[in-house]
PALUMDO-292262 format. One line per field, with one value per residue: residue in three letters; x, y, z of N, C-alpha, C in turn. Coordinates in pm, whole numbers, plus 50000, padded with zeros to 5 digits. Atoms other than C-alpha are relative to their C-alpha. Example, Ala and Ser with C-alpha at 12.3 -4.5 7.8 and 13.67 -1.06 7.14 Angstrom:
2
resn = ALA, SER
neast = 50089, 49918
nnorth = 49881, 49881
nup = 50000, 49994
caeast = 51230, 51367
canorth = 49550, 49894
caup = 50780, 50714
ceast = 50090, 49923
cnorth = 50120, 50109
cup = 50000, 50073
//
This chain:
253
resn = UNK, UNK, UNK, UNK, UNK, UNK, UNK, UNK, UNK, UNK, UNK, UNK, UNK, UNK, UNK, UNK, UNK, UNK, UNK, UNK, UNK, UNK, UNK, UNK, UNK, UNK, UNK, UNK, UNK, UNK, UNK, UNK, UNK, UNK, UNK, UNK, UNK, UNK, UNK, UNK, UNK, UNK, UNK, UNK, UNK, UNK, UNK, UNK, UNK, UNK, UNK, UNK, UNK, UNK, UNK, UNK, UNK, UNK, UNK, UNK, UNK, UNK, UNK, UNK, UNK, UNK, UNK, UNK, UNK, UNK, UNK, UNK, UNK, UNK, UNK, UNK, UNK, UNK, UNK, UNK, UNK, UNK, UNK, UNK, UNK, UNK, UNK, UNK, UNK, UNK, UNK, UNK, UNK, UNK, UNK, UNK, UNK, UNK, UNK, UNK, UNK, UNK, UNK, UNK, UNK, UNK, UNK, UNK, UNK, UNK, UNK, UNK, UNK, UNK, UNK, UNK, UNK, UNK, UNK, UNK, UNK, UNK, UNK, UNK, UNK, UNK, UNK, UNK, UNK, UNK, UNK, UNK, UNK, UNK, UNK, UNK, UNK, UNK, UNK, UNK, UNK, UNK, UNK, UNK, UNK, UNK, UNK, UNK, UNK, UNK, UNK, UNK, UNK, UNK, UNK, UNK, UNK, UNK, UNK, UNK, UNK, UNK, UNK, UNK, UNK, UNK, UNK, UNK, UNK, UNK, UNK, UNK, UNK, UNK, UNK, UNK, UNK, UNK, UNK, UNK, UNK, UNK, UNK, UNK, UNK, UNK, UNK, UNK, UNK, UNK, UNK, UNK, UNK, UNK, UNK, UNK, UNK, UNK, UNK, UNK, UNK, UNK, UNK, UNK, UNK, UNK, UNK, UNK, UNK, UNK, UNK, UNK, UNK, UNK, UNK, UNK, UNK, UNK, UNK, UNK, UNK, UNK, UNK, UNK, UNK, UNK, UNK, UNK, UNK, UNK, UNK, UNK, UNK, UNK, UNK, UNK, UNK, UNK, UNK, UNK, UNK, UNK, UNK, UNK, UNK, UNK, UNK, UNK, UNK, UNK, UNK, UNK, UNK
neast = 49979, 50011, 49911, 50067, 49890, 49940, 50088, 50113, 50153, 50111, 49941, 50043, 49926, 50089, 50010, 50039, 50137, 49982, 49906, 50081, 50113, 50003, 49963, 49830, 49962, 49994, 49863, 49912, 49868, 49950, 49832, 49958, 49897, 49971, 49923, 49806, 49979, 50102, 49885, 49945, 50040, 50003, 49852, 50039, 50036, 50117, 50066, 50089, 50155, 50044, 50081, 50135, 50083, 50055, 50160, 50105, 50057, 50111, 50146, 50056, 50125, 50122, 50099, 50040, 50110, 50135, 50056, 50052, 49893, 49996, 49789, 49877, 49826, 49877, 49906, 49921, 49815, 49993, 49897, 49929, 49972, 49904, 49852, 49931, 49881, 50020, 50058, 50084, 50068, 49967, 50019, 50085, 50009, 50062, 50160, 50100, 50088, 50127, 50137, 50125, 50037, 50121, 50168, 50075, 50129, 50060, 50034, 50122, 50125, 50061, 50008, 49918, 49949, 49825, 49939, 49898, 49961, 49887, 49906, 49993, 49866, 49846, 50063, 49932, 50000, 50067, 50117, 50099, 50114, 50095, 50148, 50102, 50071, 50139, 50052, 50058, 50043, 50110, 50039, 50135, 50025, 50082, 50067, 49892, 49913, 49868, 49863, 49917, 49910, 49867, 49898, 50070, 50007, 50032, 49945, 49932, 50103, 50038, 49943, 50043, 50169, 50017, 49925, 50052, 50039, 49894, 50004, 50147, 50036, 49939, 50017, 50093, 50127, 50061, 49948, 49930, 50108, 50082, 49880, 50046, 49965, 50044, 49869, 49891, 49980, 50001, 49825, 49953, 50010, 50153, 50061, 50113, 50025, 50016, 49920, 50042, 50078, 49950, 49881, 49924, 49907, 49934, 49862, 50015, 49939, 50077, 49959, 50087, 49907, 49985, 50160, 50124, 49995, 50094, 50131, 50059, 50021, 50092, 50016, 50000, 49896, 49981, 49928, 49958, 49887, 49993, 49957, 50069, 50091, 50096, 50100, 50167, 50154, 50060, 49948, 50049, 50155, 49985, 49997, 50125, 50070, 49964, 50046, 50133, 50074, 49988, 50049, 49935, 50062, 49918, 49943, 50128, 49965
nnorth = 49928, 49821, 49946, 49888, 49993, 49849, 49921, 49969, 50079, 49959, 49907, 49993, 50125, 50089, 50094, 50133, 49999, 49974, 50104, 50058, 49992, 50075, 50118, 49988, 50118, 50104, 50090, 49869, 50006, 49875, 49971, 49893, 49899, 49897, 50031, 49937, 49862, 49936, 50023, 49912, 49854, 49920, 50027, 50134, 50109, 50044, 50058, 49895, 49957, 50204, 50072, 49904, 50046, 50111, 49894, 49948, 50102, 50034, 49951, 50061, 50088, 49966, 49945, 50129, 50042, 49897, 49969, 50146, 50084, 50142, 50068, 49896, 50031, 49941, 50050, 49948, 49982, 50092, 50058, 49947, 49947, 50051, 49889, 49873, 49966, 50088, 49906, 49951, 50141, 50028, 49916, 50039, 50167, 49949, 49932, 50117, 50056, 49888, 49942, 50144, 49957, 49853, 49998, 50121, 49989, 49908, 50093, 50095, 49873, 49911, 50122, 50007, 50088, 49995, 50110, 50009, 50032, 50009, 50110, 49958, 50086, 49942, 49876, 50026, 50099, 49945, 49945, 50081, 50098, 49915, 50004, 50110, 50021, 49907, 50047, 50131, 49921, 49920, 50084, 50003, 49901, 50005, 49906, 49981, 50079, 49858, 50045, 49853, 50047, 50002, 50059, 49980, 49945, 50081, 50068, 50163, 50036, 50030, 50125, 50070, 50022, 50127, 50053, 50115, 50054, 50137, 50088, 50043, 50086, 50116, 50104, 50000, 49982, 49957, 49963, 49856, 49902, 49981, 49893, 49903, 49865, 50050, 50092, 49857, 49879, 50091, 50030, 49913, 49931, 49889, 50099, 49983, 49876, 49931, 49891, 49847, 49855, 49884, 50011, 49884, 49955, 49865, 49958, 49967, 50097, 50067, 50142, 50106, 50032, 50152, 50056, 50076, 49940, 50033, 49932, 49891, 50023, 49858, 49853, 49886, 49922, 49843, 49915, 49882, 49962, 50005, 50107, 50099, 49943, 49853, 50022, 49979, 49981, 49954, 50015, 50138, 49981, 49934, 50156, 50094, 49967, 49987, 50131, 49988, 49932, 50039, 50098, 50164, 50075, 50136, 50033, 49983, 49870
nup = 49875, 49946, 49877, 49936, 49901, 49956, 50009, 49830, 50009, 49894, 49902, 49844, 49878, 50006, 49822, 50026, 50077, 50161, 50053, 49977, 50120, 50159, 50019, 49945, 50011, 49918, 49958, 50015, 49981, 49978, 50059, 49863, 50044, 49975, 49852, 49966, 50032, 49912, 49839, 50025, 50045, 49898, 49958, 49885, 50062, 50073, 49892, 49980, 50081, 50071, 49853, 50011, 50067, 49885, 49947, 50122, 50011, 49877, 50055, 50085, 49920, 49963, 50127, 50053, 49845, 50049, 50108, 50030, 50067, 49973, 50006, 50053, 50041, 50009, 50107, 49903, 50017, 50075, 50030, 50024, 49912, 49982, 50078, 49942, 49899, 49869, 49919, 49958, 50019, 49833, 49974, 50052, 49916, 49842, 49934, 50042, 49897, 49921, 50051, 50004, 49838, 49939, 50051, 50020, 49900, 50073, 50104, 49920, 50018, 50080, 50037, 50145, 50010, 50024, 50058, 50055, 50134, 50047, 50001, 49898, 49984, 49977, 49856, 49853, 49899, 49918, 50053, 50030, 49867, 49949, 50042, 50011, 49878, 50024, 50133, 49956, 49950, 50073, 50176, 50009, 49975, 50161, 50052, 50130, 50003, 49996, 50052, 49950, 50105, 49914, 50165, 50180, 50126, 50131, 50130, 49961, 49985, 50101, 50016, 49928, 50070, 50101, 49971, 49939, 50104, 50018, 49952, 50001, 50171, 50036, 49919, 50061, 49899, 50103, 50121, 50097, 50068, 49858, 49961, 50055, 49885, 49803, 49925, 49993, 49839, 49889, 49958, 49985, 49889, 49975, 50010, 49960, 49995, 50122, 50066, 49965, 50025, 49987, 49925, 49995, 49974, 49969, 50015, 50130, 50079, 50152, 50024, 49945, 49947, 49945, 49886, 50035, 50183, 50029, 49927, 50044, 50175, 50032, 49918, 49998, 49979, 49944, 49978, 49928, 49939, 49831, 49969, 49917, 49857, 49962, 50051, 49906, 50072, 50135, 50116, 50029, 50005, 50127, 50113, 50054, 50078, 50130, 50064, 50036, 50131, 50090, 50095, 49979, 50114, 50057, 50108, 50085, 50045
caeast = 07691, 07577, 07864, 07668, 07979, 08061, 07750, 07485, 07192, 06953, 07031, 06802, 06953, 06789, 06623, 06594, 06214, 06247, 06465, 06243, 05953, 06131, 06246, 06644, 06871, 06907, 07286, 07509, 07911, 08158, 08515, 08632, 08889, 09075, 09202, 09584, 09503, 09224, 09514, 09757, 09590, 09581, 09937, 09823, 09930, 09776, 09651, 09452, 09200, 09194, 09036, 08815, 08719, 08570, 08311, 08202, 08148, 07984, 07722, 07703, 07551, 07321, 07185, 07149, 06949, 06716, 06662, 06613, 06929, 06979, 07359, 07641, 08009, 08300, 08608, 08837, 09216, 09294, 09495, 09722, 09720, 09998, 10259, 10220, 10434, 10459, 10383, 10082, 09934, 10018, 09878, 09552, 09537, 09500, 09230, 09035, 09074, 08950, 08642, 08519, 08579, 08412, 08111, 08042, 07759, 07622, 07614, 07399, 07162, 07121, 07073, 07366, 07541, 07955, 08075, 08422, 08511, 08827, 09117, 09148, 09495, 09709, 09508, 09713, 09614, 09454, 09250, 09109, 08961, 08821, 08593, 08534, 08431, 08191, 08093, 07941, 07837, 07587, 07526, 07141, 07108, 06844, 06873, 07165, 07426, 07802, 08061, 08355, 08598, 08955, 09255, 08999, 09062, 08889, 09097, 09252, 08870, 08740, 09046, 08972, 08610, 08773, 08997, 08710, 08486, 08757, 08780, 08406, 08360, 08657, 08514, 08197, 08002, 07924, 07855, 08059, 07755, 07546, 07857, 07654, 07671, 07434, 07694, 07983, 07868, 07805, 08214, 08243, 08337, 07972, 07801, 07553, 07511, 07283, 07496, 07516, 07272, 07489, 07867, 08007, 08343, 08502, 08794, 08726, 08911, 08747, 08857, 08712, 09062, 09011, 08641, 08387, 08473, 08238, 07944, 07877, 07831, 07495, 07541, 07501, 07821, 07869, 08152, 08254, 08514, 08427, 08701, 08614, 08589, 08398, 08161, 07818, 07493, 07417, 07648, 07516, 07160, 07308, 07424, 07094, 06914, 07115, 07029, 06685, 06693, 06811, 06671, 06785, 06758, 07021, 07099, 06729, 06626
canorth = 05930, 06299, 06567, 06831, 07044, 07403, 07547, 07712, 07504, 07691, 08049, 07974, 07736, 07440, 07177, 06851, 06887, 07007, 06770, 06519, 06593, 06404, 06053, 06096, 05827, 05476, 05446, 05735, 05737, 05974, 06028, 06226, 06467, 06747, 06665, 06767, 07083, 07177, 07111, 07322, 07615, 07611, 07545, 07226, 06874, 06675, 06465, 06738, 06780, 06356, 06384, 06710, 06516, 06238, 06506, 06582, 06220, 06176, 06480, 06280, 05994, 06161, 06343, 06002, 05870, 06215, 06185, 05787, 05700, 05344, 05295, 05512, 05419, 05600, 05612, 05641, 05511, 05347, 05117, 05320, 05531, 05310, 05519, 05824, 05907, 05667, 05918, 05985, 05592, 05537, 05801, 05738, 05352, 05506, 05751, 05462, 05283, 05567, 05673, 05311, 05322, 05612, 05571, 05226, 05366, 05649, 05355, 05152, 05445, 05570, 05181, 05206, 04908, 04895, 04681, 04670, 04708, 04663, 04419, 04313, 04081, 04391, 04634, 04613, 04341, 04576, 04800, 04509, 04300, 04676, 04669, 04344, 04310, 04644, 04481, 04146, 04404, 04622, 04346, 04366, 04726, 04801, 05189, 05250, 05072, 05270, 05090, 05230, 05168, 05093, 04954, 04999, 04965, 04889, 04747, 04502, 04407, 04360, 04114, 03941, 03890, 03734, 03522, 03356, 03346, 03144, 02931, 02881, 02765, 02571, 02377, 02367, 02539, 02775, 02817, 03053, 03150, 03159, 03436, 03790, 04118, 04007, 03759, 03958, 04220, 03910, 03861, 04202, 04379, 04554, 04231, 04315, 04686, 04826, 05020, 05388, 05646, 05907, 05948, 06275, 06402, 06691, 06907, 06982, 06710, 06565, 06195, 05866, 05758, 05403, 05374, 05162, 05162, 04886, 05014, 05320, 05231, 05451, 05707, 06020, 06245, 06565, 06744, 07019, 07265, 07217, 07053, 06763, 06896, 07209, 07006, 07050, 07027, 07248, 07144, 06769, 06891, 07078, 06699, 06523, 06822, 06818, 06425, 06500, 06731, 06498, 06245, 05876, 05700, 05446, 05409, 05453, 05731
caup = 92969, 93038, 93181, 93372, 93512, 93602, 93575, 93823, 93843, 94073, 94187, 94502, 94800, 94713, 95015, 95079, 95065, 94728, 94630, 94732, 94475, 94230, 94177, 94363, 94250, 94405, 94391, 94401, 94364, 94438, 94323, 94675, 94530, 94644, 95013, 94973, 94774, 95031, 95339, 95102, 95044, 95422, 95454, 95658, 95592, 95354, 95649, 95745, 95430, 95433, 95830, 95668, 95421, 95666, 95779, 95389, 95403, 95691, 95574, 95239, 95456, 95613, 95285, 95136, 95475, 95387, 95107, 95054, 94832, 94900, 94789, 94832, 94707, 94782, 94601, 94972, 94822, 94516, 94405, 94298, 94591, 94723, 94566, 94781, 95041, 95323, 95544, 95431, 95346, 95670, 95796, 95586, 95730, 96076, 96003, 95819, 96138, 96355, 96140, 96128, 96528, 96586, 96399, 96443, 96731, 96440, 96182, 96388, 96459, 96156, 96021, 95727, 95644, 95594, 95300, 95186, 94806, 94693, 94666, 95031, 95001, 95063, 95341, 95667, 95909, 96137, 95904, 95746, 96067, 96178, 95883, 95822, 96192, 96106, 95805, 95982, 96255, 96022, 95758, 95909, 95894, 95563, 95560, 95337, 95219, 95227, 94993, 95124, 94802, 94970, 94720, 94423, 94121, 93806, 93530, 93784, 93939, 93595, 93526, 93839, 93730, 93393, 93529, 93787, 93475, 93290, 93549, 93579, 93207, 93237, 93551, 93313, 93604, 93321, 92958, 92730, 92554, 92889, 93003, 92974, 93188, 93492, 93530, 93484, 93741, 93983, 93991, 94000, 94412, 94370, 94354, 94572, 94457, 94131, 93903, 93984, 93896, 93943, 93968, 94103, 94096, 94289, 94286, 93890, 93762, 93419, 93472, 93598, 93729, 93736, 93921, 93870, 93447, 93411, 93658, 93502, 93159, 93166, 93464, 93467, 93508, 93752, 93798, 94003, 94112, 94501, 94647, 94874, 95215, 95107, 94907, 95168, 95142, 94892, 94670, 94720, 94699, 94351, 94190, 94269, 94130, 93782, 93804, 93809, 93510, 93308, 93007, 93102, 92790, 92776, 92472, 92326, 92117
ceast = 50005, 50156, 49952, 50154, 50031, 49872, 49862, 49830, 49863, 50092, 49937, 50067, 49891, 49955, 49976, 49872, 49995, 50005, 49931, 49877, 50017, 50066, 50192, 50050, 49998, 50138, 50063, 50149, 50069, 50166, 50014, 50134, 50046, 50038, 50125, 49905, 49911, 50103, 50109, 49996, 49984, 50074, 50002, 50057, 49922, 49938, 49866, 49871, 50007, 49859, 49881, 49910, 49908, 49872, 49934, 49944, 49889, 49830, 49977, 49932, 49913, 49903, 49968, 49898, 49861, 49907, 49959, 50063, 50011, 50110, 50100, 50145, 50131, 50123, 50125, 50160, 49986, 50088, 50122, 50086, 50168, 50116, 49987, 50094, 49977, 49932, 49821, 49914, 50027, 49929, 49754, 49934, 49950, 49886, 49887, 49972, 49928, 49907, 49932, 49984, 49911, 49874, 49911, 49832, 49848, 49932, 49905, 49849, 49914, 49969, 50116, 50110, 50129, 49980, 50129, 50008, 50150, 50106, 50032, 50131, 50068, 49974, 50078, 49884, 49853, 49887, 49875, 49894, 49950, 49887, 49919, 49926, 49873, 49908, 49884, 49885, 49829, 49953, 49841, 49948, 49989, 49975, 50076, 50135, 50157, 50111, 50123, 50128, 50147, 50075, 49917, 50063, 49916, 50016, 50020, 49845, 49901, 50146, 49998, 49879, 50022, 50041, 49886, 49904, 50071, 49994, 49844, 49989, 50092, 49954, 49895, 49912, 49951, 50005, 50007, 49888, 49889, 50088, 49935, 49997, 49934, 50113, 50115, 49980, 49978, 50108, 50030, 50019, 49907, 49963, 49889, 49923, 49919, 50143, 49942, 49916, 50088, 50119, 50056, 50123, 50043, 50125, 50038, 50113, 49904, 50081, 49927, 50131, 49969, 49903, 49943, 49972, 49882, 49816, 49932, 50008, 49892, 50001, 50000, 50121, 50000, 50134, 50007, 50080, 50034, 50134, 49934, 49920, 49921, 49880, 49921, 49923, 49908, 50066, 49951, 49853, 49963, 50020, 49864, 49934, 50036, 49950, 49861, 49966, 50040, 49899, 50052, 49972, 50056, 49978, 49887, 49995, 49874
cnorth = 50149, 50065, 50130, 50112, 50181, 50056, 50025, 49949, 50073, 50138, 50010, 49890, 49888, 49891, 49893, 49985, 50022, 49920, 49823, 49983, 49932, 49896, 50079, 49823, 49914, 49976, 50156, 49967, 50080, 49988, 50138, 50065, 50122, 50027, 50045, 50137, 50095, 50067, 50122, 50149, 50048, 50049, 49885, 49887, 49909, 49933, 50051, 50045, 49866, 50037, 50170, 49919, 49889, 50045, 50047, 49854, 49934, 50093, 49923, 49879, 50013, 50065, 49857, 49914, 50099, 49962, 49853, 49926, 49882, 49963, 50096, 49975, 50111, 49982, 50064, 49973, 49854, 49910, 50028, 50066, 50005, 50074, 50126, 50010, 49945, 50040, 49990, 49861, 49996, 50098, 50022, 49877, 50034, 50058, 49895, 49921, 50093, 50038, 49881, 50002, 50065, 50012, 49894, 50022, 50069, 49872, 49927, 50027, 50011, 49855, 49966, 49882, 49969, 49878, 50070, 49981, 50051, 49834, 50008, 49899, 50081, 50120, 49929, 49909, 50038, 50067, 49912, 49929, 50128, 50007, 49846, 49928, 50121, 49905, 49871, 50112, 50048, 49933, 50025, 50113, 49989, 50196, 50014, 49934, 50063, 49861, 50079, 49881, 50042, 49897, 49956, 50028, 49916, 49920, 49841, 49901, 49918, 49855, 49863, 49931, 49878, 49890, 49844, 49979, 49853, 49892, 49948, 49868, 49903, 49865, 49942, 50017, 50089, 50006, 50120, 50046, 50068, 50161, 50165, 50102, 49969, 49933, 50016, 50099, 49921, 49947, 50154, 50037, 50046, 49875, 50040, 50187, 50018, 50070, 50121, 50052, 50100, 49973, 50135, 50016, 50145, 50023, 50083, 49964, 49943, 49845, 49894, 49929, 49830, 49971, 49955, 50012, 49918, 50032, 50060, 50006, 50096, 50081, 50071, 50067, 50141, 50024, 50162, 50019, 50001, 49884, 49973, 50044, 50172, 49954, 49925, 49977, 50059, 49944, 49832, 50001, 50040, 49856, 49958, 50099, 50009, 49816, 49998, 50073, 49958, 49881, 49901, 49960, 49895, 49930, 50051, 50112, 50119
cup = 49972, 50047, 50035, 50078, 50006, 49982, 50090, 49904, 50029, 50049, 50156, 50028, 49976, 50199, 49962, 49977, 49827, 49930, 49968, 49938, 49915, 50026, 50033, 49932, 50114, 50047, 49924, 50024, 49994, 50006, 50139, 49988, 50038, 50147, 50016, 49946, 50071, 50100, 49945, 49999, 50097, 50050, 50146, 49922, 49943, 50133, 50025, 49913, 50037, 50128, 49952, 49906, 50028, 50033, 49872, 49957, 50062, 49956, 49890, 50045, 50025, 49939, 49953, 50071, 49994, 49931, 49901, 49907, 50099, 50016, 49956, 49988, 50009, 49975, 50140, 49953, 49895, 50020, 49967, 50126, 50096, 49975, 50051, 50077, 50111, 50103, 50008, 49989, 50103, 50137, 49968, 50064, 50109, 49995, 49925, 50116, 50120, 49974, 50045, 50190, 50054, 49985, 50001, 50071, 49866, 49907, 50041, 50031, 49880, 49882, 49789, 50063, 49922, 49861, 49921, 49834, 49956, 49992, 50191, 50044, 50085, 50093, 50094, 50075, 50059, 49955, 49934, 50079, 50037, 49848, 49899, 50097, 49962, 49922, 50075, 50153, 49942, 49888, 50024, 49956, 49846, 49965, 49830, 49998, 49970, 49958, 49992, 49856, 50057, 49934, 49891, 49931, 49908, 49932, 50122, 50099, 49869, 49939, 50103, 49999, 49874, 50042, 50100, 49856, 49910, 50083, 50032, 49890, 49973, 50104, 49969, 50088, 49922, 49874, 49968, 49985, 50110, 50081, 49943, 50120, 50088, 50036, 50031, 50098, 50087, 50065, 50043, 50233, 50013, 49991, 49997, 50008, 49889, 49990, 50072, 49922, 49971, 50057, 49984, 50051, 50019, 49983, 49855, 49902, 49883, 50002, 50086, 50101, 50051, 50089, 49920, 49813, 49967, 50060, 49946, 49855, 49957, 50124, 49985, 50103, 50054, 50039, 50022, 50088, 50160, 50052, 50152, 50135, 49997, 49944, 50170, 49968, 49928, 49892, 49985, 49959, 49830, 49887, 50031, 49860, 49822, 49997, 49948, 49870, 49875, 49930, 50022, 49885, 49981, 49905, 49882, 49936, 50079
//
């Protein structure tokens, strides 16, 4: 894995035409960072960057719809998450069910298709039936596919994965030796996703924080200091183009 990060790519404004000249990834993921310290710096509640950061999501849709990405993952509240301040999980829950509300008409339009990734035991009642009603909703819709990552996490996805494995091989619906990474990402919450292409994180954090650890085994890594709701369309136009100027080789020489 590449880490492309603080550094000016292009001193001209790049375009989606542009952009477009060259092979764009298929599957893009995005670590959405920097929502409280956006809201702080306004002297706003965190609340306040979460529902800005809704609208840097929403343009990341519609660059992806441009520009002919296929699968976009977002990293909306971990597993962890849980442990903030009641206030604001609670607070969070609601605007998850108002975005999906709101946009169900846009989503339909613009032919992108909802799927849920995460652990979905412990989502409230209510947030869960609003997008697993989307979800059955937009299952036809073939533009783009929007994995909205909600109580994600990794480590404990990847033990969930062993665990039905185990029980596979013990029901002898599979063999051990037969047990190899297609199959393994087929338990995985991405099932039905490629691995990423490209996973960018904002805010100018240097960590993976528990996303997609097995996914991105070969992605390509961007980071940058934009936090969330200021990252725009140049600055999304700025990660493809560092994807493009890279060497894929996985693993080869």
């Amino acid at each position: 894995m590449k880490i492309f990060s603080r550094l000016q790519l292009s001193a001209k404004i790049l375009t989606i035409e542009e952009i477009k000249r060259k092979p764009v990834p298929i599957h893009v993921a995005i670590i959405m960072d920097g929502n409280g310290r956006w809201a702080a710096k306004r002297g706003l509640p965190r609340l306040a960057g979460h529902r800005e950061g809704v609208k840097s999501l929403e343009n990341a849709v519609r660059l992806c719809s441009d520009l002919g990405i296929k699968y976009l993952t977002a990293y909306s509240f971990s597993s962890e998450n849980w442990k903030r301040p009641a206030d604001e999980v609670l607070g969070l829950m609601e605007l998850f069910f108002e975005t999906v509300s709101a946009e169900l008409e846009e989503l339909m339009k613009n032919g992108v298709k909802i799927v849920l990734v995460g652990n979905r035991k412990t989502i409230p009642q209510k947030v869960l039936k609003k997008f697993e009603d989307t979800e059955i909703i937009t299952k036809k819709n073939e533009n783009l596919v929007l994995n909205i990552a909600l109580n994600y996490g990794s480590r404990q996805e990847i033990i969930e994965a062993v665990k039905e494995a185990c029980i596979e091989a013990k029901n002898n619906e599979i063999e051990i030796e037969r047990i190899d990474d297609k199959y393994f990402s087929r338990l995985l919450f991405t099932k039905n996703s490629p691995d990423p292409d490209l996973l960018i994180r904002t805010s100018g954090e240097f960590r993976i924080s528990n996303f997609l650890l097995w996914q991105i085994a070969y992605s390509e890594l961007y980071f940058t200091e934009t936090l969330w709701p200021d990252f725009k369309e140049e600055d999304f136009l700025k990660a493809i183009y560092s994807y493009q100027c890279r060497n894929r080789r996985f693993g080869k020489i």
